[in-house]
C-alpha positions in Angstrom: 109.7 65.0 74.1 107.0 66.9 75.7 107.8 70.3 77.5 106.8 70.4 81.0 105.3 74.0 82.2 107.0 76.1 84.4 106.9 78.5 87.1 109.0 80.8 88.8 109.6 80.3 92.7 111.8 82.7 93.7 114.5 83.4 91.3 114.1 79.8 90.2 112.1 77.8 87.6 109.9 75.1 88.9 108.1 72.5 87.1 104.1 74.1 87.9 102.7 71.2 90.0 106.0 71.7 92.2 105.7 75.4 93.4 102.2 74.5 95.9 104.2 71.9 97.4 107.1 74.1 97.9 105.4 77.1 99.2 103.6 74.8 101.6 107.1 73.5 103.0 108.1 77.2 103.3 105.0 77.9 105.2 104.3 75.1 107.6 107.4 75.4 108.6 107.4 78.8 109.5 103.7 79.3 110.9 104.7 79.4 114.4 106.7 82.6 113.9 104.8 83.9 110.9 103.7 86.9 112.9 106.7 87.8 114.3 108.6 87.7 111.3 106.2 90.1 110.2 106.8 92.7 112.8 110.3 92.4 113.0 110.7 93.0 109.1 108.6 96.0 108.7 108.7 97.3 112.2 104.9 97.1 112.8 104.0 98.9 110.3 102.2 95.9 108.5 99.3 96.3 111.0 98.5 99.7 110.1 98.6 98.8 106.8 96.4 96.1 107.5 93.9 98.6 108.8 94.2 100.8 106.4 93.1 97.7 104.0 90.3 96.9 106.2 88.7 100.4 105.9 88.6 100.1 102.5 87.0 97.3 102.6 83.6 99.4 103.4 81.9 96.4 105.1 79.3 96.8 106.9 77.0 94.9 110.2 76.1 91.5 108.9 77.9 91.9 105.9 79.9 88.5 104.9 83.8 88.6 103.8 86.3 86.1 102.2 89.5 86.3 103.3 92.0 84.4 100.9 95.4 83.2 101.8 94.1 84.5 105.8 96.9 82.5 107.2 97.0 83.8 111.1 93.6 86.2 110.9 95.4 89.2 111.3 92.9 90.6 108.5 90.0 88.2 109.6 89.7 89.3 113.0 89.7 93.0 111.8 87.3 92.6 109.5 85.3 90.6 112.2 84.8 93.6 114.6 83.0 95.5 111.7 80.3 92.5 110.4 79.6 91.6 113.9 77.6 89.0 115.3 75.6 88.7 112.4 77.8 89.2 109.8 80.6 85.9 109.1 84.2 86.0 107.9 85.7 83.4 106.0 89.5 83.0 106.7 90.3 80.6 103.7 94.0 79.2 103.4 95.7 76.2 101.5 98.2 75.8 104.7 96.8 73.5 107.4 99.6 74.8 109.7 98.5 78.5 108.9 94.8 77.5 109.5 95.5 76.2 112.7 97.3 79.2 114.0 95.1 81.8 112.9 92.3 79.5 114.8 94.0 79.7 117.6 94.8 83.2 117.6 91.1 84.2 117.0 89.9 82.4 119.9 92.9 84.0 121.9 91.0 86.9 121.0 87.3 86.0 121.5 86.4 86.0 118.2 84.3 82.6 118.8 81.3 82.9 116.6 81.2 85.1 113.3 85.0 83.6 112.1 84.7 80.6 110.3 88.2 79.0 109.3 88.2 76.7 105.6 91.2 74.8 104.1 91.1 75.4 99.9 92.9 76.2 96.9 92.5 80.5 96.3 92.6 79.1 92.2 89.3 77.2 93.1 87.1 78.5 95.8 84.7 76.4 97.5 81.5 78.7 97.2 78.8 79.6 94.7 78.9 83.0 92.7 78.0 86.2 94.5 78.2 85.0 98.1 80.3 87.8 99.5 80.7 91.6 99.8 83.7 91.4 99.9 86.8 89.1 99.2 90.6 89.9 100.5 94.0 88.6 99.7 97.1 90.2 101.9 100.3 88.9 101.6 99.5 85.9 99.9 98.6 86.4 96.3 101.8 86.1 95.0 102.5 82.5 95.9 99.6 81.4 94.3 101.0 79.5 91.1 98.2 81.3 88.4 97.6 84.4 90.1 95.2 86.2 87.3 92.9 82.6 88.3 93.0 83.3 91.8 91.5 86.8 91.3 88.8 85.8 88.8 87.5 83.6 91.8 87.7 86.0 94.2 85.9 87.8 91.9 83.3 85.1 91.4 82.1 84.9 94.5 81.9 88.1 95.3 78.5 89.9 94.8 77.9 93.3 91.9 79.0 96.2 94.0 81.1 94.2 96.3 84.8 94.5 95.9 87.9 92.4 95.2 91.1 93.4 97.4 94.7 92.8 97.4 97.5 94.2 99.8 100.6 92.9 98.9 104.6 93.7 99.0 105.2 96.2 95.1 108.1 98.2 94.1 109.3 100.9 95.3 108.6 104.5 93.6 111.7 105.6 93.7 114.9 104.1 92.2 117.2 105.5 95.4 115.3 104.0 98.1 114.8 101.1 95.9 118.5 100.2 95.9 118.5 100.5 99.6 115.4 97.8 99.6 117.4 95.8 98.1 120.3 95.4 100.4 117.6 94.9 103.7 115.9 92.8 102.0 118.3 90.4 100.2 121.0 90.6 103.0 119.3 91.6 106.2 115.8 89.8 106.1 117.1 86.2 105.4 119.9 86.9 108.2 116.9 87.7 110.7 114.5 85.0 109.1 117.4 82.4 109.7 117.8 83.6 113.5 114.1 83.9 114.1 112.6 80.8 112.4 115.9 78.6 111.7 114.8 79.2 107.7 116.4 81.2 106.0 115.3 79.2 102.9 111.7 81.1 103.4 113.3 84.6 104.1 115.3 84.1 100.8 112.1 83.4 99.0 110.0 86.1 100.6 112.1 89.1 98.7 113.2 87.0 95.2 108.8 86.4 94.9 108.3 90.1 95.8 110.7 91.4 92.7 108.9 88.2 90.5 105.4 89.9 91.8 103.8 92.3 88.7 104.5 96.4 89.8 101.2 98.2 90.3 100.1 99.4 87.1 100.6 96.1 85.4 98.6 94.2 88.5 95.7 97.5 88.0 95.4 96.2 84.4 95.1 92.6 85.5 92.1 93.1 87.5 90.5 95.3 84.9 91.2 92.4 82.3 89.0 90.2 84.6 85.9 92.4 84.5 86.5 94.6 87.8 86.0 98.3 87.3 87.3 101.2 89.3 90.6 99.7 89.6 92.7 102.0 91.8 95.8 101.4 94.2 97.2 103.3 96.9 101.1 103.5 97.5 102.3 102.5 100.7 105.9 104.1 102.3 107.0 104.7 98.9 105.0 101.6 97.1 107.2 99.1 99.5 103.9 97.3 99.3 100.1 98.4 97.7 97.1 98.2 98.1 94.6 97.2 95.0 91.0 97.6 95.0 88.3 97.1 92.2 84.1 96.4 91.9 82.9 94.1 90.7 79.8 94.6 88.3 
């Protein structure tokens, strides 16, 4: 009898075809509230973050970005403001539900022309080689099922000198405030995710996928193993999440 692949999703093994279908679930049905959730669990702090990120991003007027996994446009609409009117974003998400909020959020916010808003797989981008300067995952990379895949796309179409980016939830540097982590995040967070979003299924997920996620220095050697060069990270409130950044050649 043949042995079926598997995955982790959460703190479970999943067949592999399973774990898009169930990460959709978790994220349609939580879209609405997505961006609250996120300020209530890290106390706004995620947007500076998010800046931060942006920065480093180094684009320019009329530069052209990819933003994987963009969900709600937090990072699209940032990265909007410095491409400008000549420049286009890309926010690029699997998620119709996502897709549709982040729309709708953008034109909230009179981002009207240079944010363009695609439905597609981050393991097989929809656009030739070298078409960006820059290509962004935040939040998201971790519930793609082949995550070394995902990058080697990003990395695809991204252009020599441009860089591939990832901000995502890590592991704490230090073992104390670790432990404490721990307790907000696998007793407090799907208390408030239940409240907030009536799913505490998703808030349950969220921390289990962050301890399954690979700790800096092992995702640093990942993107070197896909031809990216000066591969750093940056540590952020004690490595609760980080931020990865490498060129492409």
């Amino acid at each position: 009898m043949e042995n079926k692949k598997t995955t982790h999703f959460g703190n479970k093994e999943i067949p592999v075809e399973e774990k898009k279908h169930r990460v959709a679930d978790i994220f349609s049905s939580v879209a609405d509230k997505y961006d609250l959730m996120n300020d209530l669990m890290s106390f706004g702090v995620h947007r500076i973050w998010k800046r931060f990120f942006v920065e480093k991003a180094r684009l320019r007027e009329g530069d052209a970005a990819l933003d994987v996994a963009g969900g709600t446009a937090d990072i699209a609409m940032l990265m909007a403001k410095r491409v400008g009117e000549k420049g286009r974003v890309i926010v690029y998400d699997i998620n119709k539900e996502m897709l549709e909020v982040g729309r709708t959020r953008c034109i909230d916010n009179g981002f009207l022309k240079n944010i363009q808003y695609i439905q597609g797989n981050a393991e097989d981008i929809c656009f030739p080689d070298n078409t960006f300067n820059a290509a962004t995952v935040s939040f998201g990379i971790r519930n793609v099922t082949y995550i070394e895949k995902a990058f080697k796309e990003m990395a695809r179409v991204v252009k020599p000198g441009g860089r591939v980016m990832c901000l995502e939830f890590s592991h704490p540097t230090s073992k104390v405030f670790g432990k404490v982590y721990d307790v907000y995040s696998f007793k407090i967070m799907p208390e408030i995710g239940d409240i907030v979003t009536g799913n505490r299924e998703a808030y349950t997920y969220l921390p289990e996928s962050i301890r399954k996620f690979p700790p800096q220095e092992e995702l640093k050697k990942m993107l070197e193993g896909i031809g990216l060069f000066n591969v750093k990270y940056y540590n952020l409130f004690n490595g609760i999440a980080a931020i990865h950044i490498g060129v492409k050649v």
